[in-house]
C-alpha positions as CSV (number, residue, x, y, z in Angstrom):
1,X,-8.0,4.7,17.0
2,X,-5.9,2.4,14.8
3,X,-7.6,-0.1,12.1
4,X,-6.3,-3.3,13.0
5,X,-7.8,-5.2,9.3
6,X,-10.7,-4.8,6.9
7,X,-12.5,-7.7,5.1
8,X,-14.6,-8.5,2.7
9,X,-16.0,-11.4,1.0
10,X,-17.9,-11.2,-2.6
11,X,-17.4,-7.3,-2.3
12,X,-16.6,-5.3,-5.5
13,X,-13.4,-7.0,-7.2
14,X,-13.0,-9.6,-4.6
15,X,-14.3,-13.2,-4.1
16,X,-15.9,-15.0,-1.9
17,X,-13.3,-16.8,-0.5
18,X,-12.6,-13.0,0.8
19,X,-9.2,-10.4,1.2
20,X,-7.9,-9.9,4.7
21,X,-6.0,-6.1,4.1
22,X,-4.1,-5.9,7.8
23,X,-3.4,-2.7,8.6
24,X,0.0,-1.5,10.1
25,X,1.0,1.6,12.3
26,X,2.0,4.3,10.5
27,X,2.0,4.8,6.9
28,X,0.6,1.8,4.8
29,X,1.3,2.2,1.0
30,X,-1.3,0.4,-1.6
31,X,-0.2,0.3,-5.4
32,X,-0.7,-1.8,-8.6
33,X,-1.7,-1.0,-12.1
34,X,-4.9,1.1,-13.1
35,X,-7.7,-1.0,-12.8
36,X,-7.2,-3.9,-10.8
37,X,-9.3,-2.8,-7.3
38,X,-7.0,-0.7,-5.1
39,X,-9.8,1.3,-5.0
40,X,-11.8,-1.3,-3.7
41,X,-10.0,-1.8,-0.3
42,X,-10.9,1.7,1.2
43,X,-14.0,1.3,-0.5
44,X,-14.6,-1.6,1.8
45,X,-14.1,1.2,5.0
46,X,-16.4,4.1,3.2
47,X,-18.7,1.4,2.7
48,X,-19.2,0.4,6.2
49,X,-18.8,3.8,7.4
50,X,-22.1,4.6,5.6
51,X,-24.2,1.1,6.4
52,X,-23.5,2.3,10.0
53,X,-25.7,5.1,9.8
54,X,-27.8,3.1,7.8
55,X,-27.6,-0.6,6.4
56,X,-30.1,-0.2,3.9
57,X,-28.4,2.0,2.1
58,X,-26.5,-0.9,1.2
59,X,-26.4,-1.0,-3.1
60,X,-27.0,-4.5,-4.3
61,X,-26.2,-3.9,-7.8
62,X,-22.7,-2.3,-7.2
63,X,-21.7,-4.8,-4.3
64,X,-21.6,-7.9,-5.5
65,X,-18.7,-9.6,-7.0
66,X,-20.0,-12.3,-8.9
67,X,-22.5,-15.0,-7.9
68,X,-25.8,-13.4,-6.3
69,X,-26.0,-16.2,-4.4
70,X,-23.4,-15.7,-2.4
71,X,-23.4,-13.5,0.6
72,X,-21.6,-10.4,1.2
73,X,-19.6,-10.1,3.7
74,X,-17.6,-6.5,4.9
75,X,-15.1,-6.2,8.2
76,X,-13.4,-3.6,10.0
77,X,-11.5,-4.2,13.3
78,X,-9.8,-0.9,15.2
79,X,-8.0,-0.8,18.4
80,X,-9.4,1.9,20.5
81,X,-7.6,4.8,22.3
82,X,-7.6,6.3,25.8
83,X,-9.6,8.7,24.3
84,X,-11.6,6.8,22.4
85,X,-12.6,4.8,25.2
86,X,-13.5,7.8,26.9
87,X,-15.8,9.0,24.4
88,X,-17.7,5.6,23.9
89,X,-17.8,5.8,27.8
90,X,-20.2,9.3,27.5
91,X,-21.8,7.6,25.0
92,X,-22.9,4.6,26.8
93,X,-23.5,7.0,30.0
94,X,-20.6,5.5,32.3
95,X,-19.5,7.6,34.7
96,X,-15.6,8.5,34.5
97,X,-14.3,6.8,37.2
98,X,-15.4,3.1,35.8
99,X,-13.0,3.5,33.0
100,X,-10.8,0.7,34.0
101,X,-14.2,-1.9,34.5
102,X,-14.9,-0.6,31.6
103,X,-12.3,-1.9,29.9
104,X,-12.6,-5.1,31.6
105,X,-15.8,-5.2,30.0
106,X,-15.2,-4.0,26.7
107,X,-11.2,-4.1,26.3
108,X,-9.9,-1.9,23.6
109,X,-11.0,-4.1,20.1
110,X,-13.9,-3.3,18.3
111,X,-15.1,-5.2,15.6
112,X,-17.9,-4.1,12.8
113,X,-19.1,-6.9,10.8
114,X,-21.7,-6.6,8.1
115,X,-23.5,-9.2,6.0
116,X,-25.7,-9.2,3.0
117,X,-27.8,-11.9,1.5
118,X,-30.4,-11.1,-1.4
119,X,-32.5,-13.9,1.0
120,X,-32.4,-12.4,4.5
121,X,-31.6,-8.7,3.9
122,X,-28.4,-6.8,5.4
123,X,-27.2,-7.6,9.3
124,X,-24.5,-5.5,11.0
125,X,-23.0,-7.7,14.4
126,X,-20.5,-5.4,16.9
127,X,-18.2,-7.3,19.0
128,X,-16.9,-4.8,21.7
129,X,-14.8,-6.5,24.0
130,X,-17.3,-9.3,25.7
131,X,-20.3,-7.4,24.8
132,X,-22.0,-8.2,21.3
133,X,-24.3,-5.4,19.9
134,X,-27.3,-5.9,17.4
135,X,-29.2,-3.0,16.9
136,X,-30.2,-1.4,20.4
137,X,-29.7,-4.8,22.0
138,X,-26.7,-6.3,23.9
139,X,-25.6,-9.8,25.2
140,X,-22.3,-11.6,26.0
141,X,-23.5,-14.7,23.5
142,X,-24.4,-14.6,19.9
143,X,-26.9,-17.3,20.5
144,X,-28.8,-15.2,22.6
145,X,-30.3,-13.2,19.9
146,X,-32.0,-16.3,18.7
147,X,-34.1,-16.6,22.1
148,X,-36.7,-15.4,23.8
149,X,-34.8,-12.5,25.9
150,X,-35.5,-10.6,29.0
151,X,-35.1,-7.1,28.0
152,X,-32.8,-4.8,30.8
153,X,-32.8,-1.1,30.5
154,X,-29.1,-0.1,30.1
155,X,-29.9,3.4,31.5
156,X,-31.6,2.5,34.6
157,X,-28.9,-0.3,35.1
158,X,-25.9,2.1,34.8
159,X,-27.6,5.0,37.3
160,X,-28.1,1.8,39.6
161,X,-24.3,0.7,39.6
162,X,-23.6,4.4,40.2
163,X,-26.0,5.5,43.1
164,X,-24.6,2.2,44.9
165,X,-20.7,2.2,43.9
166,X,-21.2,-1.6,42.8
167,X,-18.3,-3.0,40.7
168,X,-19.3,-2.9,37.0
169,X,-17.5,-5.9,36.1
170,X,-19.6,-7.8,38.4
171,X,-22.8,-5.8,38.0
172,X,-22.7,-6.9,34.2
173,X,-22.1,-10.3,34.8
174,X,-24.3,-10.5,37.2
175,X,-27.2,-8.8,35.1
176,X,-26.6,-10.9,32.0
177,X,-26.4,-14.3,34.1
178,X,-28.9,-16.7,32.6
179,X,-32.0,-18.0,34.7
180,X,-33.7,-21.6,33.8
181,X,-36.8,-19.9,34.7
182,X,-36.9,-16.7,32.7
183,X,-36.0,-16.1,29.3
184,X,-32.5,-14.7,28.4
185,X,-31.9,-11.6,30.2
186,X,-30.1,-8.8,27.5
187,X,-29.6,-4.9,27.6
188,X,-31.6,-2.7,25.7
189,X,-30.7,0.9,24.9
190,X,-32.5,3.7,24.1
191,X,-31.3,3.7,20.2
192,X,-29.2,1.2,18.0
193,X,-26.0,1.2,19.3
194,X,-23.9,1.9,15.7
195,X,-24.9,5.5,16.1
196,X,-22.4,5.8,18.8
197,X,-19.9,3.9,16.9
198,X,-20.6,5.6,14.0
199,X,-20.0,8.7,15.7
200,X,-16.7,7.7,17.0
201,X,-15.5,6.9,13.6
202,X,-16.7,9.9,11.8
203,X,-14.6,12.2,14.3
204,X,-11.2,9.6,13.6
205,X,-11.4,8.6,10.2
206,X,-11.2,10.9,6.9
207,X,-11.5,9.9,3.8
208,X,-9.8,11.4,0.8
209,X,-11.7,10.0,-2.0
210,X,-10.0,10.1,-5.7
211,X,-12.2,12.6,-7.0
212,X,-12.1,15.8,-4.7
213,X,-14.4,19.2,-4.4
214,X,-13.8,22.6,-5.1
215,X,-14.3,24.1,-2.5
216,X,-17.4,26.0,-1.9
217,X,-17.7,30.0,-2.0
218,X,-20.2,29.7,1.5
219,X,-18.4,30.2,5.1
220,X,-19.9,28.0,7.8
221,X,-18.8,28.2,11.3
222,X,-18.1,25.4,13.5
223,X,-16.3,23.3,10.8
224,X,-13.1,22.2,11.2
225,X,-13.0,19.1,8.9
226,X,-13.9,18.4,5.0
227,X,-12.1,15.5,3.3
228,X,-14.1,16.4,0.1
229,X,-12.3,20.1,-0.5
230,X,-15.9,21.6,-0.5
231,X,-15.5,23.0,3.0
232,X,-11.9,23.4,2.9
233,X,-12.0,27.1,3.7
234,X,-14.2,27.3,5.9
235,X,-12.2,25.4,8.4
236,X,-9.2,27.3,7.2
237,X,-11.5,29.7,8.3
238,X,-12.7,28.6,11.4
239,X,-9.2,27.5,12.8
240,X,-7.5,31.0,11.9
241,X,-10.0,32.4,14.0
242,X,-10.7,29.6,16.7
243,X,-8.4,30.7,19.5
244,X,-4.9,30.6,20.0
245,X,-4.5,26.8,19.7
246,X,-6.4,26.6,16.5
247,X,-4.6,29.6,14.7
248,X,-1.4,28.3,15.7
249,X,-2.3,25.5,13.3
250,X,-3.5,28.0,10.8
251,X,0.1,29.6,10.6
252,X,1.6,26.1,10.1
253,X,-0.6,25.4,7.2
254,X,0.0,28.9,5.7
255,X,4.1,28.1,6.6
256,X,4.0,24.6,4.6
257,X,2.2,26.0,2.0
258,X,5.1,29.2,1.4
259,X,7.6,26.3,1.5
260,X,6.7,24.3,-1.6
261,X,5.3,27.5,-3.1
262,X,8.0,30.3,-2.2
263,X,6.1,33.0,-4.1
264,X,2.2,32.6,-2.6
265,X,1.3,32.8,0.7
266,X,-2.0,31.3,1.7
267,X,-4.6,33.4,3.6
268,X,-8.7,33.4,4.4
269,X,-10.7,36.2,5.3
270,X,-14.9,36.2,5.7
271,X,-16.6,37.0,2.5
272,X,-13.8,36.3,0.4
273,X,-13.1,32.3,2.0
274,X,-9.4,31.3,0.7
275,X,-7.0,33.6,-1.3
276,X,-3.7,33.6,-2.4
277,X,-1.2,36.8,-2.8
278,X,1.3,36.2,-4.7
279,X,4.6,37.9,-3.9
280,X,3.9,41.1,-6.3
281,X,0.7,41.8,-4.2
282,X,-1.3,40.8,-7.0
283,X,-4.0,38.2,-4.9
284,X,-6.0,35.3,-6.8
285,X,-9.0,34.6,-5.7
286,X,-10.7,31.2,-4.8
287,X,-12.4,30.4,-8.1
288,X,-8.9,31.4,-9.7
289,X,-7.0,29.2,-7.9
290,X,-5.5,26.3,-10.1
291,X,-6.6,22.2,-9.3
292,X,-3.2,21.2,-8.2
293,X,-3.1,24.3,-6.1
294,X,-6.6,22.9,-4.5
295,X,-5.2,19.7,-3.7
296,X,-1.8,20.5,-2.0
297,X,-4.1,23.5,0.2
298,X,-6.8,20.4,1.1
299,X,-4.1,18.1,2.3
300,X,-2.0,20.6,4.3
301,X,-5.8,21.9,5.9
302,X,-6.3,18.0,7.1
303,X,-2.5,16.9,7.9
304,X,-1.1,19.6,9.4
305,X,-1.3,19.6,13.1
306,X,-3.7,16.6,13.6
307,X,-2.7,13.6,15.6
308,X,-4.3,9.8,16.4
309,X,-6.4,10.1,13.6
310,X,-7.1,7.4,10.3
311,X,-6.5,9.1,7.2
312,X,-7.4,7.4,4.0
313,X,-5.8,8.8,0.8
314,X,-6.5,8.0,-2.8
315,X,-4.1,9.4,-5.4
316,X,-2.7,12.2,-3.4
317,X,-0.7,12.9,-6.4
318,X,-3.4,14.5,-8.8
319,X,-3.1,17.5,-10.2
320,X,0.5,17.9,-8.6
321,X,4.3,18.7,-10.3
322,X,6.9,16.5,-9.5
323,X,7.9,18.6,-7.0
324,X,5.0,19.4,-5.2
325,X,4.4,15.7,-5.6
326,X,7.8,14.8,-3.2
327,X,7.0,17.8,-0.9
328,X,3.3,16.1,-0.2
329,X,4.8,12.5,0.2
330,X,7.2,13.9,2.8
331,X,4.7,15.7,4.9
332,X,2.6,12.1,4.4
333,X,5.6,10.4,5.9
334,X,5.9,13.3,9.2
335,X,2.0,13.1,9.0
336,X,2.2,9.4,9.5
337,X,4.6,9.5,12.7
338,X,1.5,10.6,14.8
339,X,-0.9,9.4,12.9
340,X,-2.4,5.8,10.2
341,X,-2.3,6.4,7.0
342,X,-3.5,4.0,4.5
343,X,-2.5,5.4,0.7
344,X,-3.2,4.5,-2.6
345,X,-1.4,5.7,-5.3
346,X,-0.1,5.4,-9.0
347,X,2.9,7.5,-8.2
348,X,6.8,6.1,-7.4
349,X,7.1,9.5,-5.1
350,X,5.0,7.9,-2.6
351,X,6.8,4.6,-2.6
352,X,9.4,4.2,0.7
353,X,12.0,1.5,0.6
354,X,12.2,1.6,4.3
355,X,8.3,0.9,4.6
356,X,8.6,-1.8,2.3
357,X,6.5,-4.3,4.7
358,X,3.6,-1.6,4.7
359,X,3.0,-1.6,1.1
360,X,0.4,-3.9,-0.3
361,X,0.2,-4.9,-4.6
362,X,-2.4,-5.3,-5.8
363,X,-3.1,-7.6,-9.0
364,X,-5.5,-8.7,-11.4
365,X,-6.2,-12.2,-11.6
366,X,-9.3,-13.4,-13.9
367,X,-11.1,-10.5,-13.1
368,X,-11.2,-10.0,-9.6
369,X,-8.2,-8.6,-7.2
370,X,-5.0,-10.7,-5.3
371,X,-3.4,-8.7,-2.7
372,X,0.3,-9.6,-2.6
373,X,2.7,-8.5,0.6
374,X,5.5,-9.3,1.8
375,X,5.6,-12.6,4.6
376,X,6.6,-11.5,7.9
377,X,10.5,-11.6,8.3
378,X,11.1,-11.8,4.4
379,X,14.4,-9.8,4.6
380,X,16.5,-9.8,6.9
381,X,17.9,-6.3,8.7
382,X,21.0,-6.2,6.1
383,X,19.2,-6.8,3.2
384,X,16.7,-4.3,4.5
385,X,19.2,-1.7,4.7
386,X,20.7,-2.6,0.6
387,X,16.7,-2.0,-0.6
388,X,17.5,1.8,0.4
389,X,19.7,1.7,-2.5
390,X,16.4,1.7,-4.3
391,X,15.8,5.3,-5.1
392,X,14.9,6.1,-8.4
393,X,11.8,6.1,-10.0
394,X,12.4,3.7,-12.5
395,X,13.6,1.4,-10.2
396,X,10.6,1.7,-7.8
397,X,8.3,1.4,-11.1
398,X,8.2,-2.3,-10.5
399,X,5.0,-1.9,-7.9
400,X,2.9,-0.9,-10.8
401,X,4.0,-3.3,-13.3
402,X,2.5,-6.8,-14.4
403,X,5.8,-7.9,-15.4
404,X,9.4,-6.9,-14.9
405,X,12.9,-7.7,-16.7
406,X,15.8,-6.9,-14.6
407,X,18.8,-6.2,-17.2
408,X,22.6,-5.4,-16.0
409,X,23.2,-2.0,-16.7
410,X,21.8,1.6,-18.3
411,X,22.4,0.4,-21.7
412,X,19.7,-2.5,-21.8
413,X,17.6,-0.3,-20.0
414,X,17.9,2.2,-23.0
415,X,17.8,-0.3,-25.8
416,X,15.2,-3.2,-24.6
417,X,12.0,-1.7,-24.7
418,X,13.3,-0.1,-28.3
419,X,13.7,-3.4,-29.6
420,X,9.9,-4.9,-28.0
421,X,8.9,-1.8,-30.3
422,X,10.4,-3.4,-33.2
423,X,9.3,-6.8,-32.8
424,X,5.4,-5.5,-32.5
425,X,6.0,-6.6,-28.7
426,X,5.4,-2.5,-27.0
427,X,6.4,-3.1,-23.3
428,X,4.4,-0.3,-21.9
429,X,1.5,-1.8,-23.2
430,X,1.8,-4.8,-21.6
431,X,2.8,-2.9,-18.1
432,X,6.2,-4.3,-18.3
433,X,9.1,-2.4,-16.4
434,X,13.1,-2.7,-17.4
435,X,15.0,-2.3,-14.7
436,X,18.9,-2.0,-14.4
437,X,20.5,-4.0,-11.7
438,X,24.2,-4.4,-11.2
439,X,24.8,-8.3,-12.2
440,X,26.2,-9.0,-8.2
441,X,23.2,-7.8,-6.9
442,X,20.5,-9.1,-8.5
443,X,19.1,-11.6,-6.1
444,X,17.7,-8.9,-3.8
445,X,15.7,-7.8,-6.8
446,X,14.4,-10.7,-7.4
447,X,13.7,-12.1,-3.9
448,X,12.0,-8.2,-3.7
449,X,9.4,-9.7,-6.9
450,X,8.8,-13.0,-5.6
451,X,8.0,-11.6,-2.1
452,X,4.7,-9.6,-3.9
453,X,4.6,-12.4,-6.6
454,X,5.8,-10.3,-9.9
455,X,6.8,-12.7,-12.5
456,X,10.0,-11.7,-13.9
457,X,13.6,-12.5,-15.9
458,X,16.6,-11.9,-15.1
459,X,18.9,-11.3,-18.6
460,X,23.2,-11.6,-17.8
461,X,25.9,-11.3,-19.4
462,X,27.7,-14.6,-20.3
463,X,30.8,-13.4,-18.0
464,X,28.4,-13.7,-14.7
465,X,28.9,-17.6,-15.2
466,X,32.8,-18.3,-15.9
467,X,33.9,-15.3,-13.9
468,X,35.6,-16.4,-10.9
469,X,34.4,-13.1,-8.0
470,X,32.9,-14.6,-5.0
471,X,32.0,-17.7,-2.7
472,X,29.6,-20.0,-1.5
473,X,29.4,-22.8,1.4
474,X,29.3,-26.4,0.5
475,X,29.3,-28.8,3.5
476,X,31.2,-25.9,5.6
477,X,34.0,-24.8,3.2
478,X,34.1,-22.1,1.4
479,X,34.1,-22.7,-2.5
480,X,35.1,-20.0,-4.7
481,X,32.9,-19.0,-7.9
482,X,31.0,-17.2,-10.0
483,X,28.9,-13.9,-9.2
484,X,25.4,-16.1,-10.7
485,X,26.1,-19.3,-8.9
486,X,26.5,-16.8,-6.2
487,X,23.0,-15.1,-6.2
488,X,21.1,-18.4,-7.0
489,X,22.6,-19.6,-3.7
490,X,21.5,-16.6,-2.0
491,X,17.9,-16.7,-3.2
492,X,18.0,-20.3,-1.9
493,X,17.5,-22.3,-4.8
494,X,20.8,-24.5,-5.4
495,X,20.3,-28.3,-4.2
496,X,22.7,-30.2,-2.5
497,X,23.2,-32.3,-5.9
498,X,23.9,-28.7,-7.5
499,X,26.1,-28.2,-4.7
500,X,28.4,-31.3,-5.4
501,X,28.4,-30.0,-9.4
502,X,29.5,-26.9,-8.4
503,X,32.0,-27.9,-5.7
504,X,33.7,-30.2,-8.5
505,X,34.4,-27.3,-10.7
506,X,36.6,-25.5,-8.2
507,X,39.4,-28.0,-9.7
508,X,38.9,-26.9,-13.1
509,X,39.2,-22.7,-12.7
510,X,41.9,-21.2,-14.8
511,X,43.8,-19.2,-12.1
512,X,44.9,-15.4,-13.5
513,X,45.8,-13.4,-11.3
514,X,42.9,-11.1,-10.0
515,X,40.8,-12.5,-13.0
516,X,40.2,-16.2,-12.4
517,X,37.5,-18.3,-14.4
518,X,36.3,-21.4,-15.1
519,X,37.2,-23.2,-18.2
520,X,34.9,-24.5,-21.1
521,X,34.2,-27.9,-19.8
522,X,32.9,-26.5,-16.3
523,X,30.9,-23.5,-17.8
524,X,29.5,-26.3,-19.7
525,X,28.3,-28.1,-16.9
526,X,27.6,-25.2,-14.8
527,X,24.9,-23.8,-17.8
528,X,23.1,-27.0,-18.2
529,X,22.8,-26.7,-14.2
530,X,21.2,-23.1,-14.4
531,X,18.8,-24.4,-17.4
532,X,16.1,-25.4,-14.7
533,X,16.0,-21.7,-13.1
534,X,14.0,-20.5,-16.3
535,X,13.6,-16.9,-14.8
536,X,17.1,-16.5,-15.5
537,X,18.4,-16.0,-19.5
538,X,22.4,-15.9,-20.0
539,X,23.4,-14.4,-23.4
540,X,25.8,-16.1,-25.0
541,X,28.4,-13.3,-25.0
542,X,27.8,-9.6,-23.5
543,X,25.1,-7.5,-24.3
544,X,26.9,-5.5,-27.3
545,X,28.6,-8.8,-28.1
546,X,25.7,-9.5,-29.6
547,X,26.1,-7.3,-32.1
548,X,29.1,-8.2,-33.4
549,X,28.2,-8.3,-37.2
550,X,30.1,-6.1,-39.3
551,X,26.9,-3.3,-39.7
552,X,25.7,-3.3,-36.2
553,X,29.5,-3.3,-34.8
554,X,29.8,0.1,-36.7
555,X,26.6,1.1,-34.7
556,X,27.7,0.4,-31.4
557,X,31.2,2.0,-32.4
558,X,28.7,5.0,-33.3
559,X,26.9,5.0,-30.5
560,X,29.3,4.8,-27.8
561,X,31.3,8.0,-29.7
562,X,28.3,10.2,-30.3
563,X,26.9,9.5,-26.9
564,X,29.7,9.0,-24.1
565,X,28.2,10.3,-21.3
566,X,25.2,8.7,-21.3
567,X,24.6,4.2,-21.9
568,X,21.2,5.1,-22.1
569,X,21.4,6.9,-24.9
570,X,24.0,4.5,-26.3
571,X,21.1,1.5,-25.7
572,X,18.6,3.3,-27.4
573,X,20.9,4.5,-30.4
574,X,22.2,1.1,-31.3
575,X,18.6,-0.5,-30.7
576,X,17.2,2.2,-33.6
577,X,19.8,1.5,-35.9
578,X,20.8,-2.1,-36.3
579,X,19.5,-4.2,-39.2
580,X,19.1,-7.6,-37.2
581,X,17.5,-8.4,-33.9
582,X,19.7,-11.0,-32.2
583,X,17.4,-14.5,-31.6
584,X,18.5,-14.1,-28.1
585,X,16.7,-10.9,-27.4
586,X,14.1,-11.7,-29.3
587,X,13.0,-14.4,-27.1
588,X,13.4,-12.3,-24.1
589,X,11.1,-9.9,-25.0
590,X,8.8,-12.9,-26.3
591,X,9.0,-14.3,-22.8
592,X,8.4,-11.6,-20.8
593,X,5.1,-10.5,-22.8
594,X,3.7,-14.5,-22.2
595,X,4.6,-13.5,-18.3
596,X,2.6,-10.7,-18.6
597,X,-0.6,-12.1,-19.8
């Protein structure tokens, strides 16, 4: 089975004009800031998961969105497997050797839909394939529910297709064929029909939730699953001592756990459930065993081995060291080649540049939740390959952030948010990231925010303007220029008229050697050009230009002696010690809090 969307309308943090979450193969990533109704997506699943065994479970006060009034409305669509199939087909009591009529019937989408209004109670519709399911009932038109109906017992129909080798493609149609003179004939089965659907998604779909058992001191046989961590070792349990298939899978567990813990080595044994022996001998027993410990043993129980199979995860990361955390996210990403994955996390370990069209922001807007993503074919297949460059943490801190300002280099990065704290403007507070980009490639960056709709500013150094370092097109000639004229051109936003401005300048660069540039009168023009781009602030010199006053110049002097190895440390040095805040970086910080808010 793979989930093919979930919906909702009027549901928790989302409105009633609805979300659509689509759901890719493989590993599908969601993240934003705390609070703003990631949650609330797999939520949407759990939710309809348990109004399948029974929709009047369904809790009014914890549902709705805002307006009572309003219905609401939850969605899940899958794709089914081979298997799947199969198992539905033993379900509905089809023999075997139908399976390809029935697929004809019931083709390989399933769809779950479930509606509540405080006026006419809670409805749950399935659309499998042609056939539409309310309850124990069955028809090939919505309508048809609405009408009198001529009741046909399933059972008896499918032993009749059987003991006669009739065609069940044509047997169905013919069944369900409307007469003038009886009422509309529909299949009735023996119970509602979400039990078997139900069924099917309990044995493919586990759900992490964010807060996890311990797991219990009783043994039961016969499990083999427990998303929670309460039953965690009893299907450690189970599967070391299921047979040669099932223990094989218990000596991969017990091998991933030695790897990211060299010293323990994971066992279970009746009576005691798990343990760990550490590599004096010395063994810790269950109720010893640390949280993060707990986790890591959960996930490798479930991920190891297990294939075709939906696995939600909420903050995998709990509890865990950084390393642990990057071992887990790598056996997510193997775990994910075989299997869907939908994960939602607060962590930059768990972010993949080379999944970047599987990951989903989430933000708050008034009070209820936006889901940004990426439009189909946003980057191309070069630019796809530069956002691998994006490896650090810092730099991938801009999923979780309300705000981000992209600077040039390590020393911004080290100084800006130093300088926020001076002005009474504390970025972390306001979920703003710095991030250092180099000043030729910042248009990637950008074009990375504006793809999941992060407000941002970009802060360069005056020299990105007059600097004379790359090209652009203009009417099929190439026109030398400036590394910013550059990037604006490659983010698309340069007019025709801009075009013209900037072609005329070519005449006025002041050739020197390898270090060409413009002279005043075209930097002039080319400025007042960039004034309408207002996500884009160019300091008036460099950025320790600024601090060219007599004090502060003995502070950067300082700074860059005492701490050579590092600009960071430079950055934050000179932004502790100088007397005046430079206008210019005042109103960048200014700026980037308004974005924020």
């Amino acid at each position: 089975m793979k989930i093919k969307s979930l919906k909702a309308k009027n549901f928790k943090s989302f409105l009633p004009e609805g979300i659509d979450y689509n759901v890719q193969d493989g590993l599908n990533t969601i993240v934003g800031e705390n609070n703003v109704g990631k949650s609330n997506i797999t939520k949407i699943l759990s939710e309809l998961i348990l109004l399948m065994e029974n929709q009047n479970d369904f809790k009014i006060t914890e549902a709705f969105q805002g307006n009572i009034d309003n219905a609401v409305e939850l969605e899940i669509q899958v794709i089914l497997s081979g298997d799947d199939i199969e198992f539905l087909m033993t379900r509905f009591s089809v023999p075997i050797n139908h399976k390809e009529e029935f697929i004809q019937i019931f083709g390989k989408n399933l769809t779950i839909h479930f509606i509540f209004s405080r006026f006419t109670g809670p409805k749950i519709t399935t659309l499998f394939g042609k056939m539409i399911f309310i309850d124990n009932r069955g028809a090939m038109d919505i309508t048809s529910f609405g009408k009198g109906y001529h009741p046909k017992d399933w059972l008896t129909f499918i032993n009749g297709v059987s003991q006669k080798s009739l065609n069940l493609v044509d047997a169905v149609n013919e069944a369900l064929s409307p007469s003038q003179s009886e009422p509309t004939p529909m299949f009735q089965f023996n119970q509602n029909t979400l039990r078997y659907f139900h069924e099917l998604f309990n044995e493919t779909i586990m759900i992490f939730s964010e807060f996890r058992e311990r797991p219990s001191s009783e043994v039961r046989t016969g499990v083999f699953s427990s998303p929670t961590g309460r039953e965690v070792a009893s299907v450690l349990f189970n599967l070391k001592n299921g047979g040669r298939k099932k223990g094989k899978r218990f000596e991969q567990i017990q091998s991933h756990f030695t790897q990211i813990f060299p010293n323990l080595k994971l066992d279970t044994r009746e009576g005691h459930q798990i343990f760990i022996t550490k590599s004096n001998d010395y063994e810790i027993e269950q109720n010893a065993i640390g949280a993060g410990i707990i986790e890591i043993i959960i996930l490798l129980t479930h991920l190891i081995g297990t294939h075709n199979h939906v696995f939600v995860l909420d903050e995998p990361e709990l509890h865990l060291h950084p390393h642990a955390k990057r071992s887990i996210s790598k056996l997510i990403r193997t775990a994910s080649e075989t299997n869907q994955i939908i994960c939602v996390t607060h962590s930059t370990n768990f972010i993949h540049m080379n999944s970047i069209n599987n990951i989903t922001y989430v933000q708050d807007k008034n009070g209820h939740s936006e889901l940004g993503r990426l439009p189909p074919n946003y980057f191309t297949d070069d630019e796809i390959k530069k956002l691998q460059r994006i490896t650090e943490s810092r730099q991938k801190e801009f999923l979780f952030s309300r705000a981000v300002l992209l600077v040039e280099g390590d020393t911004e990065v080290g100084a800006m948010p130093i300088l926020a704290q001076r002005i009474r403007s504390d970025l972390d507070m306001h979920n703003i990231s710095v991030i250092g980009v180099d000043s030729h490639y910042f248009a990637l960056f950008s074009k990375l925010l504006r793809g999941f709709r992060i407000p941002h500013i970009v802060m360069l150094d005056n020299d990105t303007i007059y600097n004379i370092e790359t090209s652009i097109d203009v009417d099929s000639q190439k026109i030398i220029t400036s590394s910013l004229i550059r990037q604006l051109d490659d983010l698309g936003e340069l007019t025709d008229e801009d075009k013209i401005i900037i072609k005329s300048c070519e005449n006025e660069i002041i050739p020197n050697g390898d270090s060409s540039r413009y002279n005043d009168e075209s930097v002039k023009k080319l400025k007042n050009l960039i004034k309408k781009y207002r996500f884009i602030h160019l300091l008036p010199s460099d950025f320790e230009g600024l601090f060219s006053a007599s004090t502060n110049s003995e502070i950067v002097k300082s700074a860059k002696k005492n701490f050579r190895g590092s600009k960071v440390l430079q950055g934050r040095h000179i932004a502790e010690k100088i007397t005046y805040i430079p206008s210019d970086l005042k109103k960048i910080i200014e700026n980037i809090v308004k974005l924020s808010t």
